[in-house]
GUTI-508201 format. One record per residue: x, y, z of N, C-alpha, C, O in turn; residue in three letters. Coordinates in steps of 0.2 Angstrom, whole numbers, plus 5000, padded with zeros to 4 digits. Example, Ala and Ser with C-alpha at 12.3 -4.5 7.8 and 13.67 -1.06 7.14 Angstrom:
2
n_X:5066 n_Y:4972 n_Z:5039 ca_X:5062 ca_Y:4978 ca_Z:5039 c_X:5066 c_Y:4984 c_Z:5039 o_X:5071 o_Y:4983 o_Z:5042 rest:ALA .
n_X:5064 n_Y:4989 n_Z:5035 ca_X:5068 ca_Y:4995 ca_Z:5036 c_X:5064 c_Y:5000 c_Z:5039 o_X:5067 o_Y:5006 o_Z:5040 rest:SER .
REM end
This chain:
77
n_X:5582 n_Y:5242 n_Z:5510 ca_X:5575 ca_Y:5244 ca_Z:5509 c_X:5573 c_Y:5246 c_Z:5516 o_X:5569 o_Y:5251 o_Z:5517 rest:UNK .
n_X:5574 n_Y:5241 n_Z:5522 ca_X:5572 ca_Y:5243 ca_Z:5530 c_X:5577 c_Y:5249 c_Z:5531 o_X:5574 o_Y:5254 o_Z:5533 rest:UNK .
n_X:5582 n_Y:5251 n_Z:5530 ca_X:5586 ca_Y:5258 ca_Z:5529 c_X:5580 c_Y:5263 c_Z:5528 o_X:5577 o_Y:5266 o_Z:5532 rest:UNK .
n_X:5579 n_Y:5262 n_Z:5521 ca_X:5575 ca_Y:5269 ca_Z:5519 c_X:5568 c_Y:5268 c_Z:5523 o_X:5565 o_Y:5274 o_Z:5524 rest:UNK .
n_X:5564 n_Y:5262 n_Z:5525 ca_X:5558 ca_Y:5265 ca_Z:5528 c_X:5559 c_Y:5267 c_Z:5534 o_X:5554 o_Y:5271 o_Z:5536 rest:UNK .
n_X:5563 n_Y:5266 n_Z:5539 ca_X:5565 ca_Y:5268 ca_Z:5546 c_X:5568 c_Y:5275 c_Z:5543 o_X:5566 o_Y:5279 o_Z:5547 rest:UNK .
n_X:5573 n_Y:5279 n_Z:5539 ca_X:5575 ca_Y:5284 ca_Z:5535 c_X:5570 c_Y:5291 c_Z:5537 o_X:5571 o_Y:5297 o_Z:5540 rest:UNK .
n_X:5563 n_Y:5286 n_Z:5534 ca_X:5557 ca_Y:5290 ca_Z:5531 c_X:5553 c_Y:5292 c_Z:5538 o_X:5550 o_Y:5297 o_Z:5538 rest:UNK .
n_X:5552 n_Y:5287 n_Z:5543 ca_X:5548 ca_Y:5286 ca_Z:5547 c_X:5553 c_Y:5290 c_Z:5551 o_X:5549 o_Y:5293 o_Z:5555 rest:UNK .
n_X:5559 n_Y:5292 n_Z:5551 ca_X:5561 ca_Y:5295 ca_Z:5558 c_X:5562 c_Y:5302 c_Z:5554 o_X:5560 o_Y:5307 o_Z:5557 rest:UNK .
n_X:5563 n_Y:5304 n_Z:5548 ca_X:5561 ca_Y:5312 ca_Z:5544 c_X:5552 c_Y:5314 c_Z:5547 o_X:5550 o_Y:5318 o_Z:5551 rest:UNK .
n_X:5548 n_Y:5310 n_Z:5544 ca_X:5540 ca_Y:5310 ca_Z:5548 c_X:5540 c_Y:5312 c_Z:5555 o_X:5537 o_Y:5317 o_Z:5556 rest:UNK .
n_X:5542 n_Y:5310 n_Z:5560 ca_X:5542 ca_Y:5309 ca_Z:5568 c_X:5546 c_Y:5316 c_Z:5567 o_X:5542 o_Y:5321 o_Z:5567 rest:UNK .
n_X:5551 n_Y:5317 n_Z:5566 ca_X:5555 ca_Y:5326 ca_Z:5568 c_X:5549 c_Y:5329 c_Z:5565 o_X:5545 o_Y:5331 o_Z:5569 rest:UNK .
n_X:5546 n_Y:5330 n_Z:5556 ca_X:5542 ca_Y:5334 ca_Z:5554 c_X:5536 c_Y:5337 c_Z:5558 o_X:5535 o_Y:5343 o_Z:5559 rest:UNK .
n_X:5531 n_Y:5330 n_Z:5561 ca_X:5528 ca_Y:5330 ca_Z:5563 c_X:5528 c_Y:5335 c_Z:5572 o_X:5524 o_Y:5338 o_Z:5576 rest:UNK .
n_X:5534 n_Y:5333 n_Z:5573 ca_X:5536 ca_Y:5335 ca_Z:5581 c_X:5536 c_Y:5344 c_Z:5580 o_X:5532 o_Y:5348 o_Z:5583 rest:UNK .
n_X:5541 n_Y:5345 n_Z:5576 ca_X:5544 ca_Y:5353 ca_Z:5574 c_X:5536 c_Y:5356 c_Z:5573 o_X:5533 o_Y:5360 o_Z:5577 rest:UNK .
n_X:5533 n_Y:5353 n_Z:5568 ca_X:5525 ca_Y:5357 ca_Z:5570 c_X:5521 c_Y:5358 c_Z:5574 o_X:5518 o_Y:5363 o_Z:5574 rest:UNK .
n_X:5521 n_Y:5352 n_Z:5578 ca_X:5517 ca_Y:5353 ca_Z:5581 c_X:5521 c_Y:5359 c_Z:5587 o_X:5517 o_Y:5362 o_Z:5591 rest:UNK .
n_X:5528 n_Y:5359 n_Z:5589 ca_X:5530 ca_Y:5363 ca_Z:5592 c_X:5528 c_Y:5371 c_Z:5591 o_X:5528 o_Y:5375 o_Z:5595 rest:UNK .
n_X:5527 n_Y:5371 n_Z:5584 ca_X:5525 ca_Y:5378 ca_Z:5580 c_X:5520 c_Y:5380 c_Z:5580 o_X:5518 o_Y:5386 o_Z:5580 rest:UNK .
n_X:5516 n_Y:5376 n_Z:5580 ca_X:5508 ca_Y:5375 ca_Z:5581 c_X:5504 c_Y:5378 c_Z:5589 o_X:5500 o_Y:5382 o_Z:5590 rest:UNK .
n_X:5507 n_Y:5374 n_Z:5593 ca_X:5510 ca_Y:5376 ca_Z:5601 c_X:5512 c_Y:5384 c_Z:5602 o_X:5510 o_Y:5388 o_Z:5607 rest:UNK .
n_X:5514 n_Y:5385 n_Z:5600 ca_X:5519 ca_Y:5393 ca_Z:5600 c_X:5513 c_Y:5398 c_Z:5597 o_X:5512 o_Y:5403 o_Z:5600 rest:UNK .
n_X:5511 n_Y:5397 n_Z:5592 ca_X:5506 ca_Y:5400 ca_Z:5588 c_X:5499 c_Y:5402 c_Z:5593 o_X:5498 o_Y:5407 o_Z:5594 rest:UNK .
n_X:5496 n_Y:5397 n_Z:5596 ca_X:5493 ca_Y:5396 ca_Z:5600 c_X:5493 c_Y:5399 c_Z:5607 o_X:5489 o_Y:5402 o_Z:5611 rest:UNK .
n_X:5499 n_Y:5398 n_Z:5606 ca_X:5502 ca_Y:5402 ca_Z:5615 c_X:5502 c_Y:5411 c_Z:5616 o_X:5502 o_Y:5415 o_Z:5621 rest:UNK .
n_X:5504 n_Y:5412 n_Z:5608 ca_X:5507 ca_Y:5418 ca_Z:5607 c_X:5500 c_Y:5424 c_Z:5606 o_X:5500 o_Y:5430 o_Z:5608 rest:UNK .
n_X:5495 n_Y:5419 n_Z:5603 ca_X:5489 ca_Y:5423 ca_Z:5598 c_X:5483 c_Y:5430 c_Z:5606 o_X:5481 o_Y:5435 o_Z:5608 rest:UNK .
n_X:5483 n_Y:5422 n_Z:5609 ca_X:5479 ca_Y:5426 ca_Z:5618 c_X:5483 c_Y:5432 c_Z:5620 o_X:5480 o_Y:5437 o_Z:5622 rest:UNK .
n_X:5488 n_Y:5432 n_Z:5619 ca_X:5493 ca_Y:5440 ca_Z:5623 c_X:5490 c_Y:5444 c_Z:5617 o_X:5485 o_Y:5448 o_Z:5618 rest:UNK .
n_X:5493 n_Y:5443 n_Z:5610 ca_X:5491 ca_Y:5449 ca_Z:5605 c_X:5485 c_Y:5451 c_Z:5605 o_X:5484 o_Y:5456 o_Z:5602 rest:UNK .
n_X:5479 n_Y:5446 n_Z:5608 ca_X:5472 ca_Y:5447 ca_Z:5606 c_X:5471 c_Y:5453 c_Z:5614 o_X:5469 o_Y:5459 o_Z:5614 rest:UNK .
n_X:5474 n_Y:5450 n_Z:5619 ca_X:5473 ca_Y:5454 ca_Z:5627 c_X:5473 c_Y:5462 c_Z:5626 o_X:5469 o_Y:5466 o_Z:5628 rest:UNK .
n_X:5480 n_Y:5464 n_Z:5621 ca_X:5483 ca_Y:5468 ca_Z:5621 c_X:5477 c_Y:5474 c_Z:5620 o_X:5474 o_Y:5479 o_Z:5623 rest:UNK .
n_X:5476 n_Y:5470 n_Z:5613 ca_X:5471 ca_Y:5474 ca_Z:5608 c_X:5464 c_Y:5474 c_Z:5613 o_X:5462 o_Y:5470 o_Z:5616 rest:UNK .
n_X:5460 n_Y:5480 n_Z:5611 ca_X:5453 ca_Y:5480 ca_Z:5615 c_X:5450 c_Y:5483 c_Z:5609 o_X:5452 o_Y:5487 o_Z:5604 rest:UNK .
n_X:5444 n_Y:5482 n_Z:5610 ca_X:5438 ca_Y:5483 ca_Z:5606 c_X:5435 c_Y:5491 c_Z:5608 o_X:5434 o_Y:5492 o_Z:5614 rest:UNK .
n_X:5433 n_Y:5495 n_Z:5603 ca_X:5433 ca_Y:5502 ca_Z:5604 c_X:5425 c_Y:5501 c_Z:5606 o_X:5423 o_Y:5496 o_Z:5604 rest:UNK .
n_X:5420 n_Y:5505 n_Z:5609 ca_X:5414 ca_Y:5506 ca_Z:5609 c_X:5410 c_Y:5509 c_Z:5604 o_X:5411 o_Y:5515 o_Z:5604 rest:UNK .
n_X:5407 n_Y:5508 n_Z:5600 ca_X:5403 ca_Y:5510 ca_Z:5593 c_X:5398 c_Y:5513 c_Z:5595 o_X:5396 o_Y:5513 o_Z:5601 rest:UNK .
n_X:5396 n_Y:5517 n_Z:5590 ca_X:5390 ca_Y:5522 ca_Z:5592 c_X:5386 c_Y:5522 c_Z:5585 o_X:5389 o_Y:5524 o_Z:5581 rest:UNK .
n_X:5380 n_Y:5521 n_Z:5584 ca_X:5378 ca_Y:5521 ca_Z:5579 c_X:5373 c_Y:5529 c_Z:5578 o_X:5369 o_Y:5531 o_Z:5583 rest:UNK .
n_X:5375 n_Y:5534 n_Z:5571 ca_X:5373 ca_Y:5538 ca_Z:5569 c_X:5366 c_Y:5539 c_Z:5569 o_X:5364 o_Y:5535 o_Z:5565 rest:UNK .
n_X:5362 n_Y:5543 n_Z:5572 ca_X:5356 ca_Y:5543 ca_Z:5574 c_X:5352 c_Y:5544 c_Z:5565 o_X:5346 o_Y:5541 o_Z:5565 rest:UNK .
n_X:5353 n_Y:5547 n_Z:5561 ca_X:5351 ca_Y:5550 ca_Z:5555 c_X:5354 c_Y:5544 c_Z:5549 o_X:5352 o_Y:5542 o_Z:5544 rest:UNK .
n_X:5358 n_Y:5543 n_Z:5551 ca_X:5360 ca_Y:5540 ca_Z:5544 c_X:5362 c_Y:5531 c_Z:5546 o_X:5362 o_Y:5526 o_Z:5541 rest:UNK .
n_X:5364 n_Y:5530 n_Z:5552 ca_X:5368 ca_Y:5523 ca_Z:5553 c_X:5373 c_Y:5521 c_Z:5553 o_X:5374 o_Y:5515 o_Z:5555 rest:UNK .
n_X:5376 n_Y:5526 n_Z:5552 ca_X:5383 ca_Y:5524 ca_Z:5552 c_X:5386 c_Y:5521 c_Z:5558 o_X:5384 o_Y:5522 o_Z:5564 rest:UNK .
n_X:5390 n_Y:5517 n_Z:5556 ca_X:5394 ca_Y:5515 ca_Z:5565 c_X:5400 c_Y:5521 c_Z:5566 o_X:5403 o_Y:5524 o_Z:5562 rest:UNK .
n_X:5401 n_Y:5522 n_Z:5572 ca_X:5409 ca_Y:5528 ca_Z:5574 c_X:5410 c_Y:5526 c_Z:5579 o_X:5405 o_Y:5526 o_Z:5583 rest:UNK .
n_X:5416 n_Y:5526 n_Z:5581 ca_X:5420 ca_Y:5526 ca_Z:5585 c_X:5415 c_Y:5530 c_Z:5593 o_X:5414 o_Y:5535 o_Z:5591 rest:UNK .
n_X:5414 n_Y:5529 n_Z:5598 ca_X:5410 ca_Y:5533 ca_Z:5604 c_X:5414 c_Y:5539 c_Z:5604 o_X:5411 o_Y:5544 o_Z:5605 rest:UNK .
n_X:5421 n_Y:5539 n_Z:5604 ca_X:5422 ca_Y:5546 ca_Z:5604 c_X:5424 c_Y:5551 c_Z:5599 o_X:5426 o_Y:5557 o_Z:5600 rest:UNK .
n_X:5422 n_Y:5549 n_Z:5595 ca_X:5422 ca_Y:5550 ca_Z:5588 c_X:5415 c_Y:5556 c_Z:5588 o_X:5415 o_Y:5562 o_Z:5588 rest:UNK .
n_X:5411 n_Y:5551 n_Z:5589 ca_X:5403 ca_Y:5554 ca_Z:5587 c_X:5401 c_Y:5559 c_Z:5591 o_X:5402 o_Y:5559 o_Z:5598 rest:UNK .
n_X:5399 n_Y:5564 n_Z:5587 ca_X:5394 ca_Y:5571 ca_Z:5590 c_X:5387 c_Y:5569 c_Z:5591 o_X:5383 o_Y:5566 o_Z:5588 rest:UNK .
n_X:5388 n_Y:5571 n_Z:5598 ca_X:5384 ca_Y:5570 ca_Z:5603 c_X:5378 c_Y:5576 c_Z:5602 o_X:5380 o_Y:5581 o_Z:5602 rest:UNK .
n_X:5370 n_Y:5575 n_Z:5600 ca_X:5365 ca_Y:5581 ca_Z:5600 c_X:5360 c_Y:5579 c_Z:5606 o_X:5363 o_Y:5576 o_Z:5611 rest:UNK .
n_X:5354 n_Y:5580 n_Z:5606 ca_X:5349 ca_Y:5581 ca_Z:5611 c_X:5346 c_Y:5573 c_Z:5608 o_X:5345 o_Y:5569 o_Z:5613 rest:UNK .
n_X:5346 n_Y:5571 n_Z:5601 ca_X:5344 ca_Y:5567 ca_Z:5599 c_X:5346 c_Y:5560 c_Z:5598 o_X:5343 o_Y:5555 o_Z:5596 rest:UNK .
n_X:5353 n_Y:5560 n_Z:5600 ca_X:5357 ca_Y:5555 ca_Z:5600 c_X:5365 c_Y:5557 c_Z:5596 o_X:5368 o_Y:5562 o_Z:5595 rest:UNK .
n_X:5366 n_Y:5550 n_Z:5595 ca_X:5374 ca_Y:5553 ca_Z:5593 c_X:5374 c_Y:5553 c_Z:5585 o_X:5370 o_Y:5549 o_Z:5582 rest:UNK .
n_X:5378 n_Y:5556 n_Z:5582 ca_X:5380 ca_Y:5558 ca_Z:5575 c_X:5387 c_Y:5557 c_Z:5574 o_X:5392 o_Y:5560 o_Z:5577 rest:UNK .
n_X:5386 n_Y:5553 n_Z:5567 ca_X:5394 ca_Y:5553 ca_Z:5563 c_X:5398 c_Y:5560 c_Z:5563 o_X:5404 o_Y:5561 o_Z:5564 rest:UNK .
n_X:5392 n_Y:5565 n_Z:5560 ca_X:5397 ca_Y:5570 ca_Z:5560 c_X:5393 c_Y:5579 c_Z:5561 o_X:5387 o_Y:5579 o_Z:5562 rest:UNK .
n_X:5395 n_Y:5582 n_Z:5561 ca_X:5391 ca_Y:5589 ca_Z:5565 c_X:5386 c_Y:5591 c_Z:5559 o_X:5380 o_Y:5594 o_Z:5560 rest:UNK .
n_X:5388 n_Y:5587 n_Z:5553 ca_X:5380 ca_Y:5591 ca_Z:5549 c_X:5375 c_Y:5587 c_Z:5549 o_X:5369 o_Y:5590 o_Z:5547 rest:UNK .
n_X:5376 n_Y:5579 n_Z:5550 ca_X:5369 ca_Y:5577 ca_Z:5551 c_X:5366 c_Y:5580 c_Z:5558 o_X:5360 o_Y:5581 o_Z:5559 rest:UNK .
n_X:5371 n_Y:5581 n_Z:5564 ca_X:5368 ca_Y:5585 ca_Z:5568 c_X:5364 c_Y:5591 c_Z:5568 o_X:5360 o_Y:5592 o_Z:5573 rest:UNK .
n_X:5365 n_Y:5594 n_Z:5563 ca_X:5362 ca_Y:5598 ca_Z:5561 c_X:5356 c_Y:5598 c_Z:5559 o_X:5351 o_Y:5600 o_Z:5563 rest:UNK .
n_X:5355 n_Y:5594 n_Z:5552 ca_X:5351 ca_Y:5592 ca_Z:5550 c_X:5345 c_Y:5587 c_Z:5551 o_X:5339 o_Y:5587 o_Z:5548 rest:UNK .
n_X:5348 n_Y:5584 n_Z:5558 ca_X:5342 ca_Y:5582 ca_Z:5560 c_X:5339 c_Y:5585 c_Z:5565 o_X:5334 o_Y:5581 o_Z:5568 rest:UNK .
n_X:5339 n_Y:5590 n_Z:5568 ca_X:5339 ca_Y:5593 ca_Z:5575 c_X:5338 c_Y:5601 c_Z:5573 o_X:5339 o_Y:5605 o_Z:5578 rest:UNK .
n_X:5337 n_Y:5601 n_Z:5568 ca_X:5335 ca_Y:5607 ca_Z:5565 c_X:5339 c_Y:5615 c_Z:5567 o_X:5335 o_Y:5620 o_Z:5567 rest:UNK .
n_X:5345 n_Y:5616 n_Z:5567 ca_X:5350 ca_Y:5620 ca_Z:5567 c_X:5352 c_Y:5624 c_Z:5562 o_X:5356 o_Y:5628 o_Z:5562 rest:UNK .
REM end
């Protein structure tokens, strides 16, 4: 019977070690992937609200637009 509770307790201690080693690695790894990646500038469409990409949107006298016809349409073309 002390066989299998020491058994049990030393499978527990590796499980517990192994994770948390995995755990550690996860955490370590997530900062680079997040570094890499950058966040685009948004531009919100003057007529309608849309969000777009800063380089994405048409630029008028009145601000930026989703797309060349709300440009149009608000700005009277």
């Amino acid at each position: 019977m002390k066989l299998l509770v020491v058994l049990l307790a030393l499978l527990a201690g590796v499980w517990l070690w192994q994770r948390g080693r995995r755990l550690k690695d996860h955490r370590d790894a997530a900062p680079r992937a997040n570094h890499k990646a950058r966040a685009l500038p948004m531009v919100s469409c003057a007529r309608c609200g849309v969000h777009v990409p800063g380089h994405e949107a048409v630029v008028g006298r009145h601000g930026s637009y989703c797309t060349l016809t709300h440009r149009r349409e608000s700005e009277g073309e």
